[in-house]
C-alpha positions in Angstrom: 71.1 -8.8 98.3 69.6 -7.5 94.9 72.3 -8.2 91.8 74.0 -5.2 90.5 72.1 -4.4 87.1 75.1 -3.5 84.4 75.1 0.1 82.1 73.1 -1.2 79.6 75.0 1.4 77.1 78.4 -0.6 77.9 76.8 -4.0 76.3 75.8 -1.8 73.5 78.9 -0.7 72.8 80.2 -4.2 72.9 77.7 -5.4 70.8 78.8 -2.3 68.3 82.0 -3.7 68.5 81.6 -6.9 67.6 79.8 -6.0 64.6 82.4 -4.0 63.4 84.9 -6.5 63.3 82.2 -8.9 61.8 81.6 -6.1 59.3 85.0 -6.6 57.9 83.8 -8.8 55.6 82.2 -6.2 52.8 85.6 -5.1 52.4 86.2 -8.2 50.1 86.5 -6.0 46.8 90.0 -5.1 48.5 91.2 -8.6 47.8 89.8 -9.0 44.8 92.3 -7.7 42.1 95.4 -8.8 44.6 93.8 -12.7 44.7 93.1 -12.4 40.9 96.6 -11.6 40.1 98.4 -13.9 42.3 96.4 -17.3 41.7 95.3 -16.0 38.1 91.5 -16.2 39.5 88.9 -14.3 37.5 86.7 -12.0 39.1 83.5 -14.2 39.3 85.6 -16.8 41.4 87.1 -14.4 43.7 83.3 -12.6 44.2 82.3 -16.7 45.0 83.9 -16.9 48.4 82.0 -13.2 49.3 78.7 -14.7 48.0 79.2 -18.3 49.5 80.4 -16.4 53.1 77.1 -14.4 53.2 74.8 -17.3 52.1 76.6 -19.0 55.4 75.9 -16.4 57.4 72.3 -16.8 57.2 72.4 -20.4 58.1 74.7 -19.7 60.9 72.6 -16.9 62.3 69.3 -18.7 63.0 71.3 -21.7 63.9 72.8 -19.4 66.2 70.0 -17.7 68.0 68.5 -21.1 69.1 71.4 -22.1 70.4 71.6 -19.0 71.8 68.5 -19.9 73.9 69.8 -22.6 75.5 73.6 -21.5 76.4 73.4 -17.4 76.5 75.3 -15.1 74.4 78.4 -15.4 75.6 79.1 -19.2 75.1 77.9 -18.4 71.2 79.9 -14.9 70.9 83.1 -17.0 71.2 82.5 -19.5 69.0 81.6 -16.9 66.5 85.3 -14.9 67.4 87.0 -19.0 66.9 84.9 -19.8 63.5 85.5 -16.2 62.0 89.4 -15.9 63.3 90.2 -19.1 62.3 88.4 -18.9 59.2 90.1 -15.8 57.8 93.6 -16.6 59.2 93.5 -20.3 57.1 92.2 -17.9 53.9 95.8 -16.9 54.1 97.0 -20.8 53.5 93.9 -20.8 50.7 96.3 -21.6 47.6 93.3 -23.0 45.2 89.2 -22.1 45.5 88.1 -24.9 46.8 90.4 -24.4 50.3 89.3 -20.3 50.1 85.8 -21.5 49.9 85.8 -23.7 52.4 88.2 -21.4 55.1 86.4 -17.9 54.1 83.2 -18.9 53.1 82.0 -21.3 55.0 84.0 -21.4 58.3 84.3 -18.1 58.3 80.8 -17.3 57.1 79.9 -19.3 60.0 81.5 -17.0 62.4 79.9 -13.9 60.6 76.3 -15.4 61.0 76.7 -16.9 64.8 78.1 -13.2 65.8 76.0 -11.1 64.1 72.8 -12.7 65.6 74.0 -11.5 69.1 74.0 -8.4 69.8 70.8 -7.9 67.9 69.1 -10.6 70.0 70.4 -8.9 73.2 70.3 -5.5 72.8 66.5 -5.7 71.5 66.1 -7.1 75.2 68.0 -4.9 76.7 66.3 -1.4 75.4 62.7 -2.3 74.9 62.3 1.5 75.5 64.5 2.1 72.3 64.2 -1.3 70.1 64.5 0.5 66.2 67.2 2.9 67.7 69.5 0.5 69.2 69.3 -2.3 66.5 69.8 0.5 64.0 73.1 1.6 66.0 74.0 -2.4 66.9 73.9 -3.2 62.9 75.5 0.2 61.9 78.5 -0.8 63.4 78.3 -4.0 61.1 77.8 -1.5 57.8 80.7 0.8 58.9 83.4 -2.3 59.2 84.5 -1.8 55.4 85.3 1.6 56.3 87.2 0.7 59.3 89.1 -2.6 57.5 89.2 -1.5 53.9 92.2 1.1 54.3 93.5 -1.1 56.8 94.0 -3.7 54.6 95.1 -1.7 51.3 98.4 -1.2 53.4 98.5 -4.6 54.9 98.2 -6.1 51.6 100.8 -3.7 49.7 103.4 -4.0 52.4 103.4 -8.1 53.5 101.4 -9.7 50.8 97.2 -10.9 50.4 98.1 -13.8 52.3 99.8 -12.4 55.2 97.1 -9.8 55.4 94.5 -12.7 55.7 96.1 -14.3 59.0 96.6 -11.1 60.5 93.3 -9.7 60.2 91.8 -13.1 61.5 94.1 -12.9 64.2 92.6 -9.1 64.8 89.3 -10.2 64.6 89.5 -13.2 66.9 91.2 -11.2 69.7 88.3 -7.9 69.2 85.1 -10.1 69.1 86.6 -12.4 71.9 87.5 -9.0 74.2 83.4 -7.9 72.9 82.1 -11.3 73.8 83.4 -10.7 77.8 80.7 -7.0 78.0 77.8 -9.5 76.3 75.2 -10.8 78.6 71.0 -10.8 78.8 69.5 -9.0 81.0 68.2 -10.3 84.1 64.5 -12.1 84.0 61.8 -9.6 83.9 64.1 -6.6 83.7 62.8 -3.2 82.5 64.7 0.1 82.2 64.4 3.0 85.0 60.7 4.7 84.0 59.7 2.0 80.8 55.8 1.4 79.8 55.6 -0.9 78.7 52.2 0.3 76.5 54.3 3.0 75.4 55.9 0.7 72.9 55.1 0.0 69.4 54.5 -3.6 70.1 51.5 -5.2 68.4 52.1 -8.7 69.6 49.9 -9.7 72.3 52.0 -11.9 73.5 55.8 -13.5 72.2 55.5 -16.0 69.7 57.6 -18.9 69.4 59.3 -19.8 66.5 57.5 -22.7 65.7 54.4 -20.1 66.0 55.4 -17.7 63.7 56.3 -19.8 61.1 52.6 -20.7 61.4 51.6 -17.0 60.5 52.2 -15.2 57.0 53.4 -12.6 58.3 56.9 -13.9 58.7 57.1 -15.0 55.4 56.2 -11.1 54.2 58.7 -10.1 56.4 61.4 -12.0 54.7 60.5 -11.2 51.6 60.7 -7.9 52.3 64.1 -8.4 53.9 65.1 -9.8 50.7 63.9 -7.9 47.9 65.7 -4.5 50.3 68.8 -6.4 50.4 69.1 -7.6 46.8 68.8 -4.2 45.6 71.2 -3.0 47.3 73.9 -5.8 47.7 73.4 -5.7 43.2 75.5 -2.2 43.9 77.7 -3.2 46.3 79.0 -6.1 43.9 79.8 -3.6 41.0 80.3 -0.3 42.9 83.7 0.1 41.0 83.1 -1.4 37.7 79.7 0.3 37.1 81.3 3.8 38.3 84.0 3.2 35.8 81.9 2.2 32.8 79.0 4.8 33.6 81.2 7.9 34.3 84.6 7.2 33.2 86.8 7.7 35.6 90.0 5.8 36.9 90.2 3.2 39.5 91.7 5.3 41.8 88.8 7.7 42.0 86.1 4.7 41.7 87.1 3.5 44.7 86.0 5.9 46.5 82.6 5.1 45.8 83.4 1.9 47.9 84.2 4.4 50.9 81.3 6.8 50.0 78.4 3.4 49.9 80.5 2.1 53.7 79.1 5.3 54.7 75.8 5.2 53.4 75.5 1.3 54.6 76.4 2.4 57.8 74.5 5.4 58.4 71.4 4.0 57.3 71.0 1.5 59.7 70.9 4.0 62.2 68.5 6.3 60.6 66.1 4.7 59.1 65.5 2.7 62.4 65.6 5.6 64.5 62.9 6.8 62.3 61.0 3.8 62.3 60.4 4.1 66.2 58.6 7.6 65.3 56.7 6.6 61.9 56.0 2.7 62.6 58.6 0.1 60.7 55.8 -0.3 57.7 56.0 3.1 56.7 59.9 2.9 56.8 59.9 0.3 54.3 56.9 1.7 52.6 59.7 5.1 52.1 62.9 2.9 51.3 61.4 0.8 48.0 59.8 4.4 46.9 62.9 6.1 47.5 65.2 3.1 45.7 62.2 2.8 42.9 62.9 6.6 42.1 66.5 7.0 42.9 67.6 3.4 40.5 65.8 4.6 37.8 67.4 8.0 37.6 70.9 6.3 38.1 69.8 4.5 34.9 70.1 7.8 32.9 73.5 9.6 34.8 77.3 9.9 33.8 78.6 12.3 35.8 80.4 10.3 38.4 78.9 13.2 41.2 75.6 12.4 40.7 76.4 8.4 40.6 77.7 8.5 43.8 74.6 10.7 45.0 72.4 8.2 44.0 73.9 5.0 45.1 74.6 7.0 48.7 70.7 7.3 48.8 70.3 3.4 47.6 72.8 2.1 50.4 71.3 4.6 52.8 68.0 2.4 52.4 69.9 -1.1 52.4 71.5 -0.4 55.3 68.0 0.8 56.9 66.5 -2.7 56.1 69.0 -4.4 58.5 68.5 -1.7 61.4 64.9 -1.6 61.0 63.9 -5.2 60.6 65.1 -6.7 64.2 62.3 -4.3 65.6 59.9 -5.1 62.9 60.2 -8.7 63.7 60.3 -8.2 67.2 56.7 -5.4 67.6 55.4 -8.6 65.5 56.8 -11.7 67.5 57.8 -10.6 70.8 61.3 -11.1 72.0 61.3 -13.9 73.6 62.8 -16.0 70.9 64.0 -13.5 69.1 67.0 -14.9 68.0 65.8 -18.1 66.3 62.9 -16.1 64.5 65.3 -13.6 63.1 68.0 -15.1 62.9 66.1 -17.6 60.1 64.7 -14.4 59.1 68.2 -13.4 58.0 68.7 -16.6 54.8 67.0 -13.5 52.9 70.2 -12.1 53.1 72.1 -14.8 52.2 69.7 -15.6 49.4 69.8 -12.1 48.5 73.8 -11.7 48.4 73.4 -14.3 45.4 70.8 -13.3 43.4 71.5 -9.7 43.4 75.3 -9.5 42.3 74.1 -12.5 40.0 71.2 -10.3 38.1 73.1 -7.2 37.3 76.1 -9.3 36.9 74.1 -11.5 34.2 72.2 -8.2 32.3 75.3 -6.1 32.1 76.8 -9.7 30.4 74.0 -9.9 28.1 73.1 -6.6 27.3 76.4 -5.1 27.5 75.7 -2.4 29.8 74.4 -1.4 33.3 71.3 0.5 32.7 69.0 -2.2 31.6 70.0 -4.2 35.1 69.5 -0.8 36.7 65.9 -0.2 35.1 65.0 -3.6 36.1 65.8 -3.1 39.9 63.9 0.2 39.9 60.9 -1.9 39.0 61.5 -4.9 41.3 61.4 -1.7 44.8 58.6 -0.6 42.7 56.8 -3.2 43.0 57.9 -4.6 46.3 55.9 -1.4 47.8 53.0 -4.0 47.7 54.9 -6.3 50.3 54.7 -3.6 53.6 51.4 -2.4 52.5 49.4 -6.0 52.9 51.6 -6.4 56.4 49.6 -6.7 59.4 50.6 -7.8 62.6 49.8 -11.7 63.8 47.9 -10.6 66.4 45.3 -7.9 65.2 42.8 -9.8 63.7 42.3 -11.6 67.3 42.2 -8.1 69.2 40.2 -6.9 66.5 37.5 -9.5 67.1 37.8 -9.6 70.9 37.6 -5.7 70.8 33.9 -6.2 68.8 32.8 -8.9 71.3 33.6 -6.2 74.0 31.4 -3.6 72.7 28.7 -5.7 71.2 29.0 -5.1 67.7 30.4 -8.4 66.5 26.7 -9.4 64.9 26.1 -5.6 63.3 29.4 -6.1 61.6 28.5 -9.7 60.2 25.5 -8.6 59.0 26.8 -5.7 56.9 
């Protein structure tokens, strides 16, 4: 008797869930001010358990997908609802930094990066039909959990206390990524959906690479950096979203916050978009758009005050850093195959824990030493201008080969040496 197939748009939604309880985590800046006032922390060592979580993460994820290979989603999903439960729950208990470092950034981190690997790896498998529109709507999920958890925990916080609010959010977030986990499987060997070609995809892999392969190619290399020079231009805004809004435009804290909201959004629905685009256009020219579009739209933010036209702008930058995340699981995968697509992305993703340093760090460190935001701001208009160069030199592993093979075919392999 022939298994029964599940509704492929049931894991998705799973995997959407999961993400947006692992997406909780870039609503940090709401426990800033609270963890600052009760342990008398300053703002760089609250911001360190963010930055150390999200350089975890990246670990954890490619960790993650090759485990991933050899046990299945599931078996990893739960560990990742344990590790990021547990982690946030014992944040609450987190008296001194080196204890909130340890619970939030590096146990929880841990959790982030093993559940955030998941359902990108499954659903690419899943919808080979759809790959840049359903990682774009896996990851948005992930972008839109501030919005979800910020207001959430405002009230938490403001009616049983920061530490309270840690152990019941972890308890939240072990019980929603555990209930998640059950809908998350891989598909069945060979499995294609009802009326797929294959050639109909824009795959330009021949064949799915290993990891071990494509860390033997450059073009994985190109593609992290690409992943990493998005991502630190856009995490540098996340970092000082309220701050910079206050300084630049002068208004309250009250009404800078809502930037926070406004960039959730923009995170969010980028990941969406841009990869849904990117199935149309080809990822290259997605990327190609984003660093133009960032190039353009940092520099102009370099020369604003009106708070309207701040948030305009960093909308638009967010709107491209969330479309690096939904567009590069299908960028990896046209490139590699998905075979082992979890271990290739998944190390893929240390760009965005190398990224979540360095960017906060740089405009952090020019708005120290220059007193301002709008030399950092002028600076990461020229790095996206620049880091155009990266998607334009991409080409996929496997051209070069068909290219050749495609001259042998026809004959025209010695005309073409000769000229």
């Amino acid at each position: 008797m022939k298994p029964t197939i599940p509704n492929r748009w049931l894991i998705a939604a799973a995997g959407v869930l999961m993400q947006i309880a692992l997406g909780a985590v870039y609503a940090w800046s709401v426990f800033r001010i609270p963890l600052m006032h009760t342990y008398n922390w300053t703002v760089s060592e609250v911001t360190g358990a963010f930055e150390l979580a999200i350089l975890v993460l990246g670990v954890a994820a490619f960790s993650g997908g090759l485990w991933m290979k050899r046990v299945g989603p599931h078996r990893v999903a739960v560990l990742a609802a344990t590790l990021y439960g547990i982690g946030t729950f014992l944040a609450g208990f987190s008296h001194n930094l080196p204890a909130l470092y340890l619970t939030y950034g590096v146990v929880a981190g841990a959790g982030l990066g093993l559940g955030y690997i998941v359902p990108v790896a499954v659903l690419i498998r899943w919808f080979p039909d759809k790959r840049g529109l359903i990682t774009g709507i896996a990851v948005a999920g992930f972008g839109a959990g501030a919005l979800v958890t910020a207001p959430v925990a405002e009230k938490l916080i403001a009616t049983i206390g920061v530490s309270e609010t840690f152990m019941a959010l972890g308890i939240a977030y072990f019980v929603i990524i555990m209930l998640a986990a059950l809908g998350i499987e891989n598909p069945p060997p060979g499995y294609t959906p009802a009326g797929f070609q294959p050639a109909s995809v824009r795959s330009t892999a021949s064949r799915d690479l290993t990891l071990r392969e494509a860390l033997r190619t450059w073009q994985w290399y190109g593609l992290w950096v690409t992943l990493f020079l998005n991502t630190t231009a856009g995490i540098a805004i996340i970092s000082q979203a309220s701050p910079m809004a206050q300084e630049m435009s002068h208004v309250n804290t009250a009404i800078a916050a809502e930037l926070v909201g406004i960039i959730s959004i923009a995170n969010g629905a980028g990941r969406f978009l841009w990869a849904w685009l990117s199935d149309a256009v080809g990822r290259k020219a997605v990327f190609l758009s984003m660093f133009l579009v960032q190039a353009v739209a940092f520099l102009l933010l370099s020369h604003v005050s009106s708070f309207i036209l701040l948030m305009a702008l960093s909308f638009i930058i967010l709107l491209c850093y969330g479309g690096g995340f939904g567009t590069m699981p299908a960028f990896a995968a046209d490139y590699f195959g998905v075979k082992d697509i979890g271990s290739i992305y998944g190390l893929m993703l240390t760009a965005w824990g190398v990224a979540g340093v360095v960017g906060p760090t740089l405009i952090a460190h020019v708005r120290q030493a220059t007193g301002e935001y709008q030399g950092a701001l002028k600076i990461l208009a020229l790095l996206t201008l620049l880091s155009v160069v990266i998607p334009l030199l991409l080409r996929p592993p496997m051209a070069r080969r068909k290219e050749l093979e495609s001259q042998i075919n026809a004959g025209n392999v010695t005309r073409r040496l000769a000229s």
